[in-house]
Structure formats: C-alpha cells, structure tokens
Steps between C-alpha positions, in 0.01 A plus 500: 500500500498366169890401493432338870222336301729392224802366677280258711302372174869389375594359837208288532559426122843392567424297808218305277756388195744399776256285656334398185813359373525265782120418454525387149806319582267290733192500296739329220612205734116488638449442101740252520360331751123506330422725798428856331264414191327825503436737218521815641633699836208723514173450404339739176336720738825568696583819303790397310468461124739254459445101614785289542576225756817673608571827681736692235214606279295666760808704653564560126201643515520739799836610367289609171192640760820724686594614191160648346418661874850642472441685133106627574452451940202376443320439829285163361862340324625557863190347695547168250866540564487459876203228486715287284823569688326373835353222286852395410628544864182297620560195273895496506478511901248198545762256243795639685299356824421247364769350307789696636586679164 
C-alpha cells in the first residue's frame, strides 16, 4: 500500500511542476502587463512555509514534504503533503481556466 501510496505522490508531483511551469510562464507576462501584482500564491495560513508569488517554491516545497514522509512515513507529513498537493492542483487549475496556461 505504501509503494501504491508513493508512486501516486510523485505522479501528482510531476503533473504539478509540469503545469506550474506553464503557470509562471503566464504569471510573468500577467507581470508584464501590471496584471499579477500579488505577493504571494497562498495565503500564510495555507500550510506552506514558504511565500512567493510564483509556483516553483511551493512544489519545491512538496518535493522536500515527499522526501521527509519517504525517510520516517510519518502519517501527519503525509496529511500536509496531500492538503498542499490538492492546494496546488486547486490554484494551478482555476489560472489554467482562466488564462489558458
């Protein structure tokens, strides 16, 4: 169960730097454009320690999150995991709606 576990964390994980890559892309013509003036992705309380206004921190992040579960399984590293990993699928899905990333 645990490797079933495992090898969908690093699909979803794969799928969100994919698409992130294409969102930052657009957030940095938005910029351009005076369209994207925002400090952060995610609010403080979102779970993720880092704040940046583009997406390659936070799935920096969840790479680092993957990692720790996979040296100790801890059960509460894997609950943040998964919250932030729909947080990122969330968020990237509503700018690829709505800009076409």
């Amino acid at each position: 169960m645990t490797k079933a576990i495992e090898q969908q964390l690093i699909e979803n994980i794969s799928i969100i730097l994919k698409k992130s890559l294409s969102a930052d892309a657009t957030l940095a013509d938005l910029r351009e454009q005076k369209k994207a003036s925002f400090e952060a992705i995610f609010k403080k309380d979102s779970g993720f320690h880092c704040h940046a206004n583009t997406f390659q921190p936070y799935v920096e992040e969840v790479a680092d999150d993957l990692l720790k579960w996979q040296a100790n399984k801890d059960q509460q590293v894997l609950i943040s995991l998964v919250k932030k990993i729909e947080q990122l699928f969330t968020v990237l899905g509503n700018l690829e709606q709505s800009y076409n990333v």
